[in-house]
C-alpha positions as YAML, in Angstrom:
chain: A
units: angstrom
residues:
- id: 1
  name: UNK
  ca: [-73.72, -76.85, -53.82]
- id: 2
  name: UNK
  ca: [-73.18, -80.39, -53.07]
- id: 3
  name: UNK
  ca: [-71.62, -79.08, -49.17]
- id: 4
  name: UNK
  ca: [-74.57, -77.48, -48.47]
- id: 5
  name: UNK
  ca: [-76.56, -79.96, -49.76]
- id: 6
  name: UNK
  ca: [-74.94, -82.45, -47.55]
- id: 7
  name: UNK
  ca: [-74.91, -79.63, -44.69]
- id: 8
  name: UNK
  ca: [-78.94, -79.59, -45.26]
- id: 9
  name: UNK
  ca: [-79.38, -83.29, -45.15]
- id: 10
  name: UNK
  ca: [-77.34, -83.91, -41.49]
- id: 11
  name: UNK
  ca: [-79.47, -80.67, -40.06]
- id: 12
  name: UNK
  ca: [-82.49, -82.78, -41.22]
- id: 13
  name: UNK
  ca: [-81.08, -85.62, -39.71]
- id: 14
  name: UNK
  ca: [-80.30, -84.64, -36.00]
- id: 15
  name: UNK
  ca: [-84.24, -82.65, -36.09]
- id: 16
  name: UNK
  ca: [-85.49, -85.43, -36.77]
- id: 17
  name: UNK
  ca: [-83.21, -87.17, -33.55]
- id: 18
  name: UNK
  ca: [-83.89, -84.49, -31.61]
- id: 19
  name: UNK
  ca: [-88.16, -84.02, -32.10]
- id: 20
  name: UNK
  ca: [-88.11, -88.02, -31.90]
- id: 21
  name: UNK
  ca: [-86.16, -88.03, -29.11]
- id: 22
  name: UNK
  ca: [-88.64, -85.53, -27.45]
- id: 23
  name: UNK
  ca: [-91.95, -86.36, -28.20]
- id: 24
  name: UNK
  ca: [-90.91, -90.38, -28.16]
- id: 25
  name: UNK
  ca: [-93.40, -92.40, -26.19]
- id: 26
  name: UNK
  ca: [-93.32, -93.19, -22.91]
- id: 27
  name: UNK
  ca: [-90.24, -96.15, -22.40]
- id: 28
  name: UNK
  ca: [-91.61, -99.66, -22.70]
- id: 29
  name: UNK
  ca: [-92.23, -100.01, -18.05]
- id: 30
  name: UNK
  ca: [-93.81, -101.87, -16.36]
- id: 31
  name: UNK
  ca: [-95.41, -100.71, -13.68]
- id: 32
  name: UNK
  ca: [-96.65, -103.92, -11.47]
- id: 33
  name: UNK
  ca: [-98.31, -102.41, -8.82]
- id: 34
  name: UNK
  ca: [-100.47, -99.29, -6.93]
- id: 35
  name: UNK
  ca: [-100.25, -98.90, -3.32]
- id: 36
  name: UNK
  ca: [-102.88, -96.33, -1.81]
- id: 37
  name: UNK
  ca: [-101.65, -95.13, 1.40]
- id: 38
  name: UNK
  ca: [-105.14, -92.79, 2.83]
- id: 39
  name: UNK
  ca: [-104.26, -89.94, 5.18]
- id: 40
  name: UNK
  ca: [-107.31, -88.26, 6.43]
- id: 41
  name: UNK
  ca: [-107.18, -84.46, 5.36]
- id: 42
  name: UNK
  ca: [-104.52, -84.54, 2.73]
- id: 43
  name: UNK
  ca: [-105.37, -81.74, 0.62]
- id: 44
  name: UNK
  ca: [-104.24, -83.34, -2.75]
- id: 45
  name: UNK
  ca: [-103.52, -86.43, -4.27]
- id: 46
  name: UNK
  ca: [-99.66, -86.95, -4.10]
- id: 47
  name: UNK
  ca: [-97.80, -89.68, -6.60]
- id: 48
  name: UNK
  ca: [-94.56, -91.62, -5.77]
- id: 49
  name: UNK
  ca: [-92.14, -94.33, -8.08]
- id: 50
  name: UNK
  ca: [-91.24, -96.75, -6.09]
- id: 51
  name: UNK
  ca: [-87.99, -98.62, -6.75]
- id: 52
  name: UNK
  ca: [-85.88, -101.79, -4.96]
- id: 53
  name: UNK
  ca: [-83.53, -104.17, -5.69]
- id: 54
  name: UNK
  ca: [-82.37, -103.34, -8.59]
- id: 55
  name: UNK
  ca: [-79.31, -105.12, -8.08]
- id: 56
  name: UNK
  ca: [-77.67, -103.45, -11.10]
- id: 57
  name: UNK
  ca: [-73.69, -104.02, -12.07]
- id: 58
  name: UNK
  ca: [-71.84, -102.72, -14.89]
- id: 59
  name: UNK
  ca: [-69.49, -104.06, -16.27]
- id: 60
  name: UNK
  ca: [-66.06, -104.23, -14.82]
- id: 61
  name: UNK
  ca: [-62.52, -105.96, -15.58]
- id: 62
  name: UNK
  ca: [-61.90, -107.13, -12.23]
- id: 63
  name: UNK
  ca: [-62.69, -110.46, -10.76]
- id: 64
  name: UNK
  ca: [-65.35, -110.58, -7.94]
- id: 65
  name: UNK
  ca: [-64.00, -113.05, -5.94]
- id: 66
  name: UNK
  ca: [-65.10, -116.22, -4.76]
- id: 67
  name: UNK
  ca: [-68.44, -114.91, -3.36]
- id: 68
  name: UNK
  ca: [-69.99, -113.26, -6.36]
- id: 69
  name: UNK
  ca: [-67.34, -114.59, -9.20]
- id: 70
  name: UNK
  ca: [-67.50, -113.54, -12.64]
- id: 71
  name: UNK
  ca: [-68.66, -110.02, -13.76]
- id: 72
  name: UNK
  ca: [-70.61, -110.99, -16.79]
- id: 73
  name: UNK
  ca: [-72.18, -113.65, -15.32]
- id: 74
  name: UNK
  ca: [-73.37, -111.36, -11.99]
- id: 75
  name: UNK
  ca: [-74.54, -108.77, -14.19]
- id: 76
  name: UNK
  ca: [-76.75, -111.37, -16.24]
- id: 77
  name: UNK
  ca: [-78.07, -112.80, -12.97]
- id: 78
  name: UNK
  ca: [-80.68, -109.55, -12.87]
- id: 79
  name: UNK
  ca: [-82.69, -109.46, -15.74]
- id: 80
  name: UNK
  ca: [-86.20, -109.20, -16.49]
- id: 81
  name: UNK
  ca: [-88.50, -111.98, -18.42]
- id: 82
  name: UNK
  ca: [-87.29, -110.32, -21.66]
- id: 83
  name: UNK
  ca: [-83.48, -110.51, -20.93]
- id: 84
  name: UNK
  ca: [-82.99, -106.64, -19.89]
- id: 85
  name: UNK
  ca: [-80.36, -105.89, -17.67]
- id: 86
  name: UNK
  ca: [-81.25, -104.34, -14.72]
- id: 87
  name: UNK
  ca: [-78.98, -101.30, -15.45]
- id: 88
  name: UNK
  ca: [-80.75, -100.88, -19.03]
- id: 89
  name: UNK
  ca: [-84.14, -101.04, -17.15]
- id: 90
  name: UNK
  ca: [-82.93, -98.52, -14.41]
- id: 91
  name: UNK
  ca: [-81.89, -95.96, -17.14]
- id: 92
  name: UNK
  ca: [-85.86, -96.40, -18.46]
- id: 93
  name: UNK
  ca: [-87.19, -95.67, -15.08]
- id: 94
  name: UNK
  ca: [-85.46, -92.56, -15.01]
- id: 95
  name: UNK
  ca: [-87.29, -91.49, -18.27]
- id: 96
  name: UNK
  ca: [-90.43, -92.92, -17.07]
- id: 97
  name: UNK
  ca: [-90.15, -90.59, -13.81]
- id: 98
  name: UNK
  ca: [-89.19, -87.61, -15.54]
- id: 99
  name: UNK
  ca: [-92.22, -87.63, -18.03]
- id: 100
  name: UNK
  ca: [-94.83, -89.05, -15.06]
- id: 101
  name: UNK
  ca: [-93.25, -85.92, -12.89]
- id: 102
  name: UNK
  ca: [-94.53, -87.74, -9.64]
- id: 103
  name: UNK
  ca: [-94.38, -86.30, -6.36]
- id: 104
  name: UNK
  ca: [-90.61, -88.05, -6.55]
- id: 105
  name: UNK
  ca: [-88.90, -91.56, -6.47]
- id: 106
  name: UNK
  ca: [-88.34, -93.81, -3.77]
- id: 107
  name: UNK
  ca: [-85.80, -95.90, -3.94]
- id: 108
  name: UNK
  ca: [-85.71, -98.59, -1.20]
- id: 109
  name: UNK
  ca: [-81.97, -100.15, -1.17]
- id: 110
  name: UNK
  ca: [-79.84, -102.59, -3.21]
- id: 111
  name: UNK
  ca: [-79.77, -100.45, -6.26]
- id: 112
  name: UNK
  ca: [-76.43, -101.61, -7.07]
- id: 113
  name: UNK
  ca: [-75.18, -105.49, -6.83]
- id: 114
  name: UNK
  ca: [-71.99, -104.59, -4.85]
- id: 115
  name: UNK
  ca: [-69.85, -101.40, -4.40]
- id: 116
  name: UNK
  ca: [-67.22, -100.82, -7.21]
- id: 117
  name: UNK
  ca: [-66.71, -97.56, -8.75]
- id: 118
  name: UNK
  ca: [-68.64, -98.68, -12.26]
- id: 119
  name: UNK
  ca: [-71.92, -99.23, -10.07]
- id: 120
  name: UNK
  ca: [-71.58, -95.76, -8.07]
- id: 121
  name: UNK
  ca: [-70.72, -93.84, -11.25]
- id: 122
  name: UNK
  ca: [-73.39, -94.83, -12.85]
- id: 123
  name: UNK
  ca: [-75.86, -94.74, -10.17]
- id: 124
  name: UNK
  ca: [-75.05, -90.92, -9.57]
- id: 125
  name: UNK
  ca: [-74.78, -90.20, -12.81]
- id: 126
  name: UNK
  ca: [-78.70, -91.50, -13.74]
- id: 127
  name: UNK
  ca: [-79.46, -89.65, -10.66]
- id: 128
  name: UNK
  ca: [-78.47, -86.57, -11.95]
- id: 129
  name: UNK
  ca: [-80.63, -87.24, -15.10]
- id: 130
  name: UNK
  ca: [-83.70, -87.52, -12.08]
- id: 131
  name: UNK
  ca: [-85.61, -84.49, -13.23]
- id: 132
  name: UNK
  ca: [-88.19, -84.88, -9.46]
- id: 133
  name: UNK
  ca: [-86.52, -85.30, -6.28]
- id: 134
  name: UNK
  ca: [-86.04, -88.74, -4.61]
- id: 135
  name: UNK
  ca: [-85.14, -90.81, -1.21]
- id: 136
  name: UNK
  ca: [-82.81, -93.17, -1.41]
- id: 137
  name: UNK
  ca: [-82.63, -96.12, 1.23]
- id: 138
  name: UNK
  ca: [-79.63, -97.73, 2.28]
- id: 139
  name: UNK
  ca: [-79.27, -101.33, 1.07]
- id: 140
  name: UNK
  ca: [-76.57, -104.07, 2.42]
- id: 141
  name: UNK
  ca: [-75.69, -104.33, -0.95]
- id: 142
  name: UNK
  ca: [-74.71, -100.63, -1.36]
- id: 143
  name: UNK
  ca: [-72.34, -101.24, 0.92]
- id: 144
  name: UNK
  ca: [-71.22, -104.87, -0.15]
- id: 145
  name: UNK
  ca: [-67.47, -104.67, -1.42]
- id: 146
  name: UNK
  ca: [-66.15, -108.43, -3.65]
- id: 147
  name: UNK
  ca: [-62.82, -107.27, -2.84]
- id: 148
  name: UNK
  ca: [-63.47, -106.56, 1.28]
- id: 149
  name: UNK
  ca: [-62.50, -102.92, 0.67]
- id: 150
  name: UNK
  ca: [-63.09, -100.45, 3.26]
- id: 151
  name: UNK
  ca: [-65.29, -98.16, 1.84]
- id: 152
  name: UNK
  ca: [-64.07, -94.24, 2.60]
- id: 153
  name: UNK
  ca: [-66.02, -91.95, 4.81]
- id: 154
  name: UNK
  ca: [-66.09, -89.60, 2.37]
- id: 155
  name: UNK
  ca: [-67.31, -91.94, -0.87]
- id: 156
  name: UNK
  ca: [-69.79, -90.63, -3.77]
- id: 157
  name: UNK
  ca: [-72.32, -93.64, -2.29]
- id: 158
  name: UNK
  ca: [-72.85, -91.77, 0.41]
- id: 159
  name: UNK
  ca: [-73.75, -88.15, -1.52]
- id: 160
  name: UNK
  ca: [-76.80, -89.77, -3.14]
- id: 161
  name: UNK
  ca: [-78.48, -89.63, 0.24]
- id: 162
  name: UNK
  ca: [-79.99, -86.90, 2.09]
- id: 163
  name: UNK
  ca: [-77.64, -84.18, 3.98]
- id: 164
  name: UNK
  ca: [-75.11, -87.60, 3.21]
- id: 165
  name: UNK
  ca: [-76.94, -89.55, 6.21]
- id: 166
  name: UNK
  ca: [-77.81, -92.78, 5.75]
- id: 167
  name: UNK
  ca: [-79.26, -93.91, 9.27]
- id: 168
  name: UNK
  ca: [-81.89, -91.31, 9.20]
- id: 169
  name: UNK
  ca: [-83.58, -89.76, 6.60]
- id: 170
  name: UNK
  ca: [-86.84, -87.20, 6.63]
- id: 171
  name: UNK
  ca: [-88.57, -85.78, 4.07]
- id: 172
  name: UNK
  ca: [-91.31, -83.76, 5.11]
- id: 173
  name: UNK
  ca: [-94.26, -82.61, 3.37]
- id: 174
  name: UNK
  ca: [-96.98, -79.82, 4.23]
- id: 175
  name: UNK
  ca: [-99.59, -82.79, 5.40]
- id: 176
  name: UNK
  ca: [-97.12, -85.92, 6.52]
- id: 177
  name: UNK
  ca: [-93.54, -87.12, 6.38]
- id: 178
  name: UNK
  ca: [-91.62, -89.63, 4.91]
- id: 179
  name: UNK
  ca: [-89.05, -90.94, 6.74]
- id: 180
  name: UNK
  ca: [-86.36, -93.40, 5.63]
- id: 181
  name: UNK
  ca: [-83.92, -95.38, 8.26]
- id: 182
  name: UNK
  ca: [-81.03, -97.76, 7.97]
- id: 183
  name: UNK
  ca: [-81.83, -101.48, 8.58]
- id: 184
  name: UNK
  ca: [-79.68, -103.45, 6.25]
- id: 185
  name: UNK
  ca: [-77.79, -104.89, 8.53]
- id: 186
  name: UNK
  ca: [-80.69, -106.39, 9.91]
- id: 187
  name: UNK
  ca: [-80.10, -104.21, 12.83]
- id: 188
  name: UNK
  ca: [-81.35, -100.01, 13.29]
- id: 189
  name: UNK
  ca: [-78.90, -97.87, 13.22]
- id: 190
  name: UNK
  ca: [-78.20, -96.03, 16.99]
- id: 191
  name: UNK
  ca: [-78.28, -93.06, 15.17]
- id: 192
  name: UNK
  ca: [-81.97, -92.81, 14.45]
- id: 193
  name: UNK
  ca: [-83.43, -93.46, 16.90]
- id: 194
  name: UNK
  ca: [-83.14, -90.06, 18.71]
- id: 195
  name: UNK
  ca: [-84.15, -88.72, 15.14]
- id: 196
  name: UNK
  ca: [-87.27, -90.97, 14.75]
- id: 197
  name: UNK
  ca: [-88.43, -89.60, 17.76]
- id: 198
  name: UNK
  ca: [-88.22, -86.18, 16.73]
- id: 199
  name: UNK
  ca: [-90.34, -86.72, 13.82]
- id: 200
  name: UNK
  ca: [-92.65, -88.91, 15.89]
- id: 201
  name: UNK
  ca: [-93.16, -85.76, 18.23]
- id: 202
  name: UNK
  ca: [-94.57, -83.22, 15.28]
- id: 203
  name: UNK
  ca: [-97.44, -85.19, 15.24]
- id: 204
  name: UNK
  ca: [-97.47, -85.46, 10.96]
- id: 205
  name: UNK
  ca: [-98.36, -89.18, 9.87]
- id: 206
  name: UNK
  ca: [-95.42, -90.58, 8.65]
- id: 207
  name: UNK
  ca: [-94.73, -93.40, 6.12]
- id: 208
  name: UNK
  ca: [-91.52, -95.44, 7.06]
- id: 209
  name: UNK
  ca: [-89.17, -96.70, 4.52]
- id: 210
  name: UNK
  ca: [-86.83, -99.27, 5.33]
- id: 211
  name: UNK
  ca: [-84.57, -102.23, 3.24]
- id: 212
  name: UNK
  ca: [-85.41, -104.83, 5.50]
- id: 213
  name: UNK
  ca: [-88.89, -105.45, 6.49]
- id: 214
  name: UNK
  ca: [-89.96, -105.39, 10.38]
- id: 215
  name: UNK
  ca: [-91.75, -108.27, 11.56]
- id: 216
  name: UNK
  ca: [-94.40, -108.71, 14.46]
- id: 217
  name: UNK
  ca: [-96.24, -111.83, 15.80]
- id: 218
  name: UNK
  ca: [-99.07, -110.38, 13.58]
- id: 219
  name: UNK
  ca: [-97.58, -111.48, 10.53]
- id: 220
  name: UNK
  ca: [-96.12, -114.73, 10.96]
- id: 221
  name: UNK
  ca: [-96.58, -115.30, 7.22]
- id: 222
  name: UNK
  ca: [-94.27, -112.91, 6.22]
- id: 223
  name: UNK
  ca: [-91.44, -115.02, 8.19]
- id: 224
  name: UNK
  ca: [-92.59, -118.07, 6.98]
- id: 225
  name: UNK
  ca: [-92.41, -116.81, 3.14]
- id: 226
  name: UNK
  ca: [-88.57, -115.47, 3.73]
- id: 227
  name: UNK
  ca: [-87.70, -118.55, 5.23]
- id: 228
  name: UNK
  ca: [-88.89, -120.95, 2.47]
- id: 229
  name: UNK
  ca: [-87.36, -118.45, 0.04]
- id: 230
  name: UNK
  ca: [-84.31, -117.93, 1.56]
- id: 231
  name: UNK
  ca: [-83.91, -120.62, 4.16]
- id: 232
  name: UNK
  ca: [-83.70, -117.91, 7.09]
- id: 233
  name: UNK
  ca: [-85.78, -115.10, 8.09]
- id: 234
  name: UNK
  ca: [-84.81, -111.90, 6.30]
- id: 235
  name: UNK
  ca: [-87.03, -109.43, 8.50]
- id: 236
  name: UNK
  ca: [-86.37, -108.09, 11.83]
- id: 237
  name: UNK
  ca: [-88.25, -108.09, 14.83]
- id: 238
  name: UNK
  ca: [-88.76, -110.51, 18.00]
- id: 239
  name: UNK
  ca: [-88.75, -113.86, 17.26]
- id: 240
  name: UNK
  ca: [-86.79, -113.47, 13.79]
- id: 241
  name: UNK
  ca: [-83.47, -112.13, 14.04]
- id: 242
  name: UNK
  ca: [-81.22, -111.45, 17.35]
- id: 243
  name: UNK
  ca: [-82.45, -107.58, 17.98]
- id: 244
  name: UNK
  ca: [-80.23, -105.03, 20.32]
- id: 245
  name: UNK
  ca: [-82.09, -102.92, 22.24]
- id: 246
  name: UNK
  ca: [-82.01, -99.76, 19.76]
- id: 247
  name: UNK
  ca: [-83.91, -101.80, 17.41]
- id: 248
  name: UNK
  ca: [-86.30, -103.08, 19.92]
- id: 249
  name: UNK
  ca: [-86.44, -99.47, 21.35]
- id: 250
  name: UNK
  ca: [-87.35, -98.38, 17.73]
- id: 251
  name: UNK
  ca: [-89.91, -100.85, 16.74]
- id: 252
  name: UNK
  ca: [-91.82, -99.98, 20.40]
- id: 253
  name: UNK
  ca: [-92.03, -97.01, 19.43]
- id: 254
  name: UNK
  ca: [-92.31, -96.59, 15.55]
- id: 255
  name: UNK
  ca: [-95.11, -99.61, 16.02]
- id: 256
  name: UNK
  ca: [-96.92, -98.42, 19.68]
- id: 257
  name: UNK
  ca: [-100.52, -97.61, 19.43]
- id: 258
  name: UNK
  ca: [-99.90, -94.10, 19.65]
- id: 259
  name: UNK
  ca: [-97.58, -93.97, 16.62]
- id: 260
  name: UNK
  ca: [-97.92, -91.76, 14.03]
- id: 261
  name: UNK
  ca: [-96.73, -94.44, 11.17]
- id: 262
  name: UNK
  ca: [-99.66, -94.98, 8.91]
- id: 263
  name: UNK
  ca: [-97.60, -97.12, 6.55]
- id: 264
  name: UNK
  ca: [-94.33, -99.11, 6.13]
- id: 265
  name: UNK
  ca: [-92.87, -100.02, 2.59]
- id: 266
  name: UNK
  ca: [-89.62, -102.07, 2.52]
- id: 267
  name: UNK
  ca: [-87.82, -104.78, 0.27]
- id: 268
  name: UNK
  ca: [-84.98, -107.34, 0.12]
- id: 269
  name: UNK
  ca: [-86.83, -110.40, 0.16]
- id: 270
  name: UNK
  ca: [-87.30, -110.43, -3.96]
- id: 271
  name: UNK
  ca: [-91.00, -111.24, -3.42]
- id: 272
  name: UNK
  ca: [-94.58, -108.79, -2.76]
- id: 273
  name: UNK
  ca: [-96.78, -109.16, 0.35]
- id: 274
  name: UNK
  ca: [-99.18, -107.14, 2.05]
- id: 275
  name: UNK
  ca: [-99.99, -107.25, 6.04]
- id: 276
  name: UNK
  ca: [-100.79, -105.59, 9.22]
- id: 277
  name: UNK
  ca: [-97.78, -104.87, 11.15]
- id: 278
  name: UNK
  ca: [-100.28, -103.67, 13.91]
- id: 279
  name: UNK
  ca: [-103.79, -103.35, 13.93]
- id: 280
  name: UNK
  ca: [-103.19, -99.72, 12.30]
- id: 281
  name: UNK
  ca: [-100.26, -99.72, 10.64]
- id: 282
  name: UNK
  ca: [-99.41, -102.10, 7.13]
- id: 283
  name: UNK
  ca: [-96.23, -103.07, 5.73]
- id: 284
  name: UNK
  ca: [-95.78, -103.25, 2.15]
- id: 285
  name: UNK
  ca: [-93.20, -105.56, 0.70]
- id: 286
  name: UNK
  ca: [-92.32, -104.96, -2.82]
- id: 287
  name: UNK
  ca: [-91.48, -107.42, -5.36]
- id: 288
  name: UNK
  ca: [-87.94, -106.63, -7.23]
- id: 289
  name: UNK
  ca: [-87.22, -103.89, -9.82]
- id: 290
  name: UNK
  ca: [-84.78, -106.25, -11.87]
- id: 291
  name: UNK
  ca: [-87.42, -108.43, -12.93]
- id: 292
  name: UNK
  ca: [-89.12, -105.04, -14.52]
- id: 293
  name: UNK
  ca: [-91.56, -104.20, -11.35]
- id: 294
  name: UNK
  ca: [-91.91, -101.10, -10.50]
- id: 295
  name: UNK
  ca: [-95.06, -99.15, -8.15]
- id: 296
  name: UNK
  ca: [-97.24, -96.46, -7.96]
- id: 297
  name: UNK
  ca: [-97.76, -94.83, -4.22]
- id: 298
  name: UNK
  ca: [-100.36, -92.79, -4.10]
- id: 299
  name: UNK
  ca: [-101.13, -90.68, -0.77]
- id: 300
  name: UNK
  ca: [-104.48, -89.40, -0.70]
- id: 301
  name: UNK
  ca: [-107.11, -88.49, 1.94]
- id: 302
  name: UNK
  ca: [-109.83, -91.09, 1.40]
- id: 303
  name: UNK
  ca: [-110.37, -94.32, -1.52]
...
């Protein structure tokens, strides 16, 4: 009698678990911000999470080298105001997203501090948890090794992206497109241009997402706020950093009057601003997931 008894009691116990575990509030997330992005004739109301700089790092037993130093210390330098590592909070967002069931998550580069197999592994594997799609930007950090490792064509980083390209990504919708390209090295990557401009020609509105934001004379704030934060302009675009001539290419054309971008959302500066890229088209920086921001982006046909 007393084994069943005792059988009884851990049944009880891991209900209990389990109905908590399901009907458990939504995770303790804050989510900083809305961005409305209006698109004349959308037919619904779509909802996206919108995720950058994480900058998460687990722990590891290797030294990082003179650059980034010790583990503990680089994994403590992304918290929030309540001391939450950036990791812990990334592992809430993925709850968050599954119960909001959103449209899907964007994720807009540096997710992970540097490359190490730790950080992938347990990027991919939250990932995997991701119950909506998602679009996942290429950061510089992504692709940062401490230890100047090549990284291998044929890594796991690169799986978490769509068709495993990074330059260009599109992800199109009935009513518009979102399309994703590679800027973290403060340059465009050759690659997508010639896929931009396919896009471009279906005529859909597209929203650009991008790591590094794109500047124009039009907001000269923007470069003046990324150089007193970081002492040099982290944007691209005439008049900020050397451009080739893909990236000027792109920009002309991603940014021309006759554009189909309706909106631009990018990140790496660790701060939020607002502006008019052109007189049609606004760029949204967003502020940085480690300190516990995260936003709404809401697509819908009129305010």
């Amino acid at each position: 009698m007393k084994r069943i008894g005792a059988v009884i009691v851990t049944l009880i116990f891991f209900i209990v678990l389990a109905y908590n575990a399901y009907y458990a509030p939504l995770p303790d997330i804050k989510v900083s911000n809305t961005e409305t992005v209006i698109i004349p004739g959308v037919e619904k109301e779509y909802t996206f999470l919108f995720l950058t700089d994480m900058h998460m790092a687990i722990k590891t037993k290797q030294d990082l080298g003179a650059s980034l130093g010790d583990a503990d210390e680089r994994m403590k330098a992304f918290v929030n105001e309540e001391g939450i590592l950036s990791s812990t909070q990334f592992t809430e967002w993925i709850a968050y997203a599954n119960r909001l069931k959103p449209e899907g998550v964007l994720m807009c580069g540096d997710m992970i501090d540097y490359y190490s197999q730790e950080n992938v592994e347990f990027l991919a594997d939250n990932l995997q948890k991701l119950n909506v799609p998602y679009l996942y930007v290429l950061g510089n950090h992504e692709m940062y090794s401490p230890w100047n490792e090549t990284i291998a064509e044929d890594a796991e980083i690169y799986h978490l992206f769509r068709e495993n390209n990074t330059a260009f990504q599109a992800w199109e919708f009935p009513e518009f497109t979102i399309c994703a390209v590679d800027n973290q090295s403060y340059q465009v990557a050759p690659e997508a241009l010639d896929a931009m401009q396919k896009e471009m020609e279906k005529g859909k509105p597209i929203i650009l997402l991008a790591h590094v934001p794109f500047y124009t004379s039009q907001i000269e704030d923007l470069k003046e706020a990324s150089i007193n934060t970081w002492g040099v302009p982290l944007i691209i675009g005439e008049g900020a950093r050397d451009t080739t001539e893909v990236t000027r290419k792109f920009m002309k054309m991603a940014f021309s009057d006759e554009s189909p971008v309706v909106a631009v959302f990018t990140g790496d500066n660790h701060f939020y601003y607002k502006g008019m890229l052109t007189d049609k088209i606004e760029e949204c920086v967003i502020d940085p997931s480690f300190a516990g921001n995260g936003t709404i982006i809401k697509i819908k046909a009129k305010e």
